[in-house]
TORLUMTOR-278015 format. One record per residue (C-alpha): residue in one letter; x, y, z; residue number from 0. Coordinates in steps of 0.2 Angstrom, whole numbers. Layout:
% TORLUMTOR-278015
 residu     u     v     w num
      A     X     Y     Z NUM
...
This chain:
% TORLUMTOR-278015
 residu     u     v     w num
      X   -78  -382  -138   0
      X   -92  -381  -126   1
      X   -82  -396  -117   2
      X   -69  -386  -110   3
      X   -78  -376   -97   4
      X   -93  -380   -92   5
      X  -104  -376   -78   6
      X   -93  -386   -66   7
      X   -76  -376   -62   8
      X   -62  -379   -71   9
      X   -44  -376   -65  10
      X   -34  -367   -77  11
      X   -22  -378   -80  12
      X   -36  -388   -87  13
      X   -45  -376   -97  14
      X   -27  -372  -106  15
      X   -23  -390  -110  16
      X   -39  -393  -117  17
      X   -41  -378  -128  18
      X   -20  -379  -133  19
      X   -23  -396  -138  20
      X   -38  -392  -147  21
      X   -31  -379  -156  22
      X   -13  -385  -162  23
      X   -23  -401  -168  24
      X   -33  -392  -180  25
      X   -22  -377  -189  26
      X    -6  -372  -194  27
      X    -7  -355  -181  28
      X    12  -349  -187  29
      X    16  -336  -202  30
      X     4  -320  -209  31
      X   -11  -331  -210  32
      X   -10  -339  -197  33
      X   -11  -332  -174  34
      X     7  -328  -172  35
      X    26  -329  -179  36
      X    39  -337  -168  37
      X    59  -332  -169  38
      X    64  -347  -183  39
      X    51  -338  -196  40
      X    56  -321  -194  41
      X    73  -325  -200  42
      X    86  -338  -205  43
      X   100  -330  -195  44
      X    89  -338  -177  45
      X    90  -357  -184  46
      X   108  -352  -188  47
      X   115  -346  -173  48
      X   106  -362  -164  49
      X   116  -373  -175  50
      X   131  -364  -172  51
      X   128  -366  -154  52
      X   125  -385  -158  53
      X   140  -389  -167  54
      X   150  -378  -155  55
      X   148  -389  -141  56
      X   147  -406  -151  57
      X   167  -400  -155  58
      X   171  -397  -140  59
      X   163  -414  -131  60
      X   173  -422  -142  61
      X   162  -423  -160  62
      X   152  -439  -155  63
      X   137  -448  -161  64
      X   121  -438  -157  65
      X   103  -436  -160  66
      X    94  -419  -163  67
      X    80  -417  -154  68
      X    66  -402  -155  69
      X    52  -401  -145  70
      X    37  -391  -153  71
      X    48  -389  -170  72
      X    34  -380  -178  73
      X    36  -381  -196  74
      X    52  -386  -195  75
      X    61  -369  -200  76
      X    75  -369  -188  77
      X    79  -387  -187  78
      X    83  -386  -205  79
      X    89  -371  -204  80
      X   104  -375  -189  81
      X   104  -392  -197  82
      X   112  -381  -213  83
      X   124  -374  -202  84
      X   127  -388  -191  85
      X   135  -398  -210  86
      X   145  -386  -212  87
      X   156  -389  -198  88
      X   154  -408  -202  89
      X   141  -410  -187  90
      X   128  -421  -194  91
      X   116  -429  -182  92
      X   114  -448  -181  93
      X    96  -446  -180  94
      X    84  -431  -180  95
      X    68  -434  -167  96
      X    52  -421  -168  97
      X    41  -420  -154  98
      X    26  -417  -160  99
      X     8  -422  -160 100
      X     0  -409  -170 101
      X    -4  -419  -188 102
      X    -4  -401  -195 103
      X    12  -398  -190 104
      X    21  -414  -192 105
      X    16  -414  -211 106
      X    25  -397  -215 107
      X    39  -402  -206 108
      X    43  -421  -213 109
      X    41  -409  -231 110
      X    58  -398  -223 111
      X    64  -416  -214 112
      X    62  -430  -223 113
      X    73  -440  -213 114
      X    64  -435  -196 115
      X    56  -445  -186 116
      X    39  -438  -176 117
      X    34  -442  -157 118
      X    20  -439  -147 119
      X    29  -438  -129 120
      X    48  -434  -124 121
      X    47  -453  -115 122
      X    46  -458  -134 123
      X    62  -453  -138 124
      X    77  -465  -142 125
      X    89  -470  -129 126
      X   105  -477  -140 127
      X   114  -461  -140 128
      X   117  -445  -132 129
      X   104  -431  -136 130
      X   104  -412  -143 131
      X    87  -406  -139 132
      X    81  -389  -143 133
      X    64  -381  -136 134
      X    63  -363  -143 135
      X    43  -357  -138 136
      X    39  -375  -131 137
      X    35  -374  -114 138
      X    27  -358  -113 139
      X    10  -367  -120 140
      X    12  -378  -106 141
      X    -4  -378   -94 142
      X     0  -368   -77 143
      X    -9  -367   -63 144
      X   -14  -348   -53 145
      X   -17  -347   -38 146
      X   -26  -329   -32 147
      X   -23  -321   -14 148
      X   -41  -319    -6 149
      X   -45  -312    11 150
      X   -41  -327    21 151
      X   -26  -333    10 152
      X   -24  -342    -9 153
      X   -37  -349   -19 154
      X   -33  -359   -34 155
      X   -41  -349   -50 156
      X   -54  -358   -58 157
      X   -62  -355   -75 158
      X   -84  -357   -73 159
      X   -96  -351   -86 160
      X  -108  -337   -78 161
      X  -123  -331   -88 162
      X  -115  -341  -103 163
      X   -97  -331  -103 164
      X   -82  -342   -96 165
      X   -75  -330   -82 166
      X   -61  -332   -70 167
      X   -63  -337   -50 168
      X   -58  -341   -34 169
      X   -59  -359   -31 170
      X   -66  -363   -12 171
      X   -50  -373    -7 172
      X   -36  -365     3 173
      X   -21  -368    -8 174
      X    -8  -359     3 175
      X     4  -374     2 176
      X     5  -370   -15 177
      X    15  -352   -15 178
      X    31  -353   -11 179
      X    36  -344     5 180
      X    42  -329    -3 181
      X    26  -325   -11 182
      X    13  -330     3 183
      X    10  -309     8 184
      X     8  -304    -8 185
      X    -7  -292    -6 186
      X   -25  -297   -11 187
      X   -29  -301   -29 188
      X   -11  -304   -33 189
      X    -9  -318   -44 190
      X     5  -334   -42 191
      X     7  -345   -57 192
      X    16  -363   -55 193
      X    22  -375   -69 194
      X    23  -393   -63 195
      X    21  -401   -81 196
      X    34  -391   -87 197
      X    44  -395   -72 198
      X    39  -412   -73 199
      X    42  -414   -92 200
      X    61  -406   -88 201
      X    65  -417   -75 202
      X    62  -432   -86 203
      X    72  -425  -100 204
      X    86  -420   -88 205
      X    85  -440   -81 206
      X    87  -444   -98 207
      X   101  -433  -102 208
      X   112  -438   -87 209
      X   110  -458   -94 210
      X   113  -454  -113 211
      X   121  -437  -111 212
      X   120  -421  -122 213
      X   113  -403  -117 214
      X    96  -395  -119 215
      X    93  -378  -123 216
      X    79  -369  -117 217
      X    70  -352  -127 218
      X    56  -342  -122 219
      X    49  -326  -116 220
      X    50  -329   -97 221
      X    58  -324   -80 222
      X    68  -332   -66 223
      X    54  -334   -54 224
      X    48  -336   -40 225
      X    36  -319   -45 226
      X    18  -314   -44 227
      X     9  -310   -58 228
      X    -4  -315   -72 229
      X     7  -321   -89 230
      X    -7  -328   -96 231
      X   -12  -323  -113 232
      X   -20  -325  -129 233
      X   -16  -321  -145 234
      X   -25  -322  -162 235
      X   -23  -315  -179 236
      X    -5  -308  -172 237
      X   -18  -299  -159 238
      X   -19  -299  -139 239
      X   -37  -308  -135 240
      X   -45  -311  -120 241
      X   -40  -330  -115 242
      X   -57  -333  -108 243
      X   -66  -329  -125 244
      X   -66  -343  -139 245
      X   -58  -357  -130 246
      X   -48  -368  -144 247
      X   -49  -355  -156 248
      X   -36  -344  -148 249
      X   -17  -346  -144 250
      X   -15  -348  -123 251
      X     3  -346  -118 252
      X    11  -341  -100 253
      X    27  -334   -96 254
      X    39  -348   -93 255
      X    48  -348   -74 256
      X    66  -353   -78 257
      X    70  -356   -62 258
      X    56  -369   -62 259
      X    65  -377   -76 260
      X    83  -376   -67 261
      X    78  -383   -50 262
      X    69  -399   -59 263
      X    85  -401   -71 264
      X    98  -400   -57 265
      X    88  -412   -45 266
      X    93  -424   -61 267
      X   111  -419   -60 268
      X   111  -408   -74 269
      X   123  -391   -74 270
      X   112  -375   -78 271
      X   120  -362   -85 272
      X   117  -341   -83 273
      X   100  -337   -87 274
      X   103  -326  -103 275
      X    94  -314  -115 276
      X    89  -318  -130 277
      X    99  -303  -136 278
      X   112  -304  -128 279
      X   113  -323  -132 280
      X   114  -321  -152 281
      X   127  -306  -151 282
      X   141  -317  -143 283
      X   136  -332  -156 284
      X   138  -318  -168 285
      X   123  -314  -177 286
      X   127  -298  -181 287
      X   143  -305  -190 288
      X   130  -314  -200 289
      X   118  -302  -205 290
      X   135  -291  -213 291
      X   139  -308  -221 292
      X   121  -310  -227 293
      X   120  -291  -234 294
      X   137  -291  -242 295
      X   130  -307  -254 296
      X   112  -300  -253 297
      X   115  -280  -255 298
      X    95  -275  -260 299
      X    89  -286  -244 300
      X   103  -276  -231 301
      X    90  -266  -224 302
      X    77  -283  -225 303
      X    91  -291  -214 304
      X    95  -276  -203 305
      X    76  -276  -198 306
      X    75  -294  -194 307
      X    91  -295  -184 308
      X    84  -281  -172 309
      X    67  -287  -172 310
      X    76  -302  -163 311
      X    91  -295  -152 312
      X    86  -275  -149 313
      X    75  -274  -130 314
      X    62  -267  -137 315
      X    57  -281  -147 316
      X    61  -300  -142 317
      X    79  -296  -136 318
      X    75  -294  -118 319
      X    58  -303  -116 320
      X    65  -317  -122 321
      X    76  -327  -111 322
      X    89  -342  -114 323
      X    94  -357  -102 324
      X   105  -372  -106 325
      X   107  -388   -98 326
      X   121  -399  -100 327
      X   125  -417   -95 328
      X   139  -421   -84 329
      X   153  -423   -94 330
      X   151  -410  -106 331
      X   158  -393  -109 332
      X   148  -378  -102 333
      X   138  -371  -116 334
      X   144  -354  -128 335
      X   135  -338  -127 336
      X   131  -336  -109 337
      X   143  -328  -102 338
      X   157  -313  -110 339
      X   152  -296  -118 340
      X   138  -297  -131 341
      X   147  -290  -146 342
């Protein structure tokens, strides 16, 4: 992947979207075998709760038409798994869309999904009803820009290959317009990150949420910016690698700024609800009623379930690094599990 940086500078924002695209095109990176292992994979009870909190506001907006949309579905493992639960409650979708441009991917899930059908952008998706989207660990393998604070102010951060090792820099063109105001005395060598294709990509899915209605709901390790700091990271083999070392080969993810992502969706018209832990999220949708369901039918697997339900909800694992935001068209109910005690 020599391409990716070479000896001119490259921002990083580039360097990540050519070595993400790279390397979701070429490997199923989820599961033991693979670089990481994302919520839906750890356990059934996270697909369930999603589609509990799907069929919960569908009831309440009055049980209409929909599609279910998912944006980076991964193997598919929690769409079919809410999809389960959604059935239950009589909320079958009119239509279930994938985003998803990884041929990897897309083959594992049309074999959980036979009915799905795949897109390569969010602009691709249908317009003839109102729209269900989920985006658990999609945005944060987005492309973001860093900006670094250098004597005489901020420097975009560039990725240049020195001596034949890609390494960080700072760029040679003042980029102060680009910190917000609150973070333009941050001392030297801090770090400010920006997300304008995710913003950009949620503002268009809010737009098209107005005109068709529905709700998004938004997953992911993040934090309500604006902040300093250097999120970005690499992972392979289920290991924290340097991102500057085998570009494409290596999973590049950033913390995702919700409050980016609530700004771009209100300027659309959307309603934004709390920003939530993941924890405390599943406890009020009542996972932890689940996982006594599950072990009552399942006794040898109680302690199984036990670990998995606090590998997602306890703070010491994903419960409070991982955050949850939903977004709901006008017209519709506000969403379950963001506010009240988390049971």
């Amino acid at each position: 992947m020599s391409e990716i940086a070479g000896a001119r500078p490259t921002t990083i924002a580039d360097y990540m979207a050519a070595a993400n695209g790279h390397y979701y095109a070429t490997r199923d990176p989820l599961g033991a075998a693979g670089d990481f292992t994302t919520a839906p994979e750890i356990s059934q009870m996270f697909g369930e709760m999603v589609g509990v909190w799907i069929a919960d506001l569908w009831s309440r907006a009055g049980s209409p038409a929909f599609r279910y949309v998912e944006l980076g579905p991964g193997r598919g493992t929690l769409a079919a798994d809410a999809l389960r639960v959604m059935a239950r409650f009589g909320c079958t979708p009119a239509g279930i869309d994938l985003v998803e441009t990884s041929p990897t991917l897309r083959a594992a899930q049309i074999a959980r999904l036979p009915a799905a059908e795949h897109h390569d952008e969010v602009d691709a998706l249908p317009d003839d009803a109102p729209v269900i989207i989920v985006a658990n660990e999609f945005f944060d393998a987005l492309p973001i820009h860093q900006y670094v604070r250098v004597a005489d102010g901020w420097r975009e951060r560039m990725v240049e290959r020195r001596d034949g090792v890609l390494t960080p820099v700072a760029g040679d063109i003042p980029a102060d317009d680009a910190i917000p105001a609150s973070l333009r005395s941050e001392p030297g060598g801090a770090i400010v990150e920006t997300t304008p294709v995710s913003a950009a990509i949620m503002q268009r899915l809010a737009f098209r949420l107005a005109r068709q209605g529905g709700a998004m709901l938004a997953i992911d390790y993040g934090y309500a910016g604006p902040a300093a700091g250097d999120t970005l990271q690499a992972v392979k083999a289920h290991r924290f690698v340097d991102p500057f070392t085998d570009p494409g080969e290596v999973d590049l993810t950033a913390h995702v700024d919700f409050t980016a992502l609530a700004v771009a969706a209100q300027n659309a018209g959307m309603s934004v609800s709390p920003l939530a832990t993941q924890g405390d999220w599943l406890r009020r949708l009542g996972i932890d009623a689940r996982c006594r369901s599950l072990a009552t039918a399942a006794p040898a697997r109680a302690e199984e379930l036990k670990g998995q339900r606090d590998r997602l909800v306890e703070p010491r694992a994903m419960g409070d690094l991982f955050k949850v935001m939903a977004f709901t068209a006008p017209g519709w109910p506000a969403p379950a599990g963001f506010t009240g005690d988390a049971a």
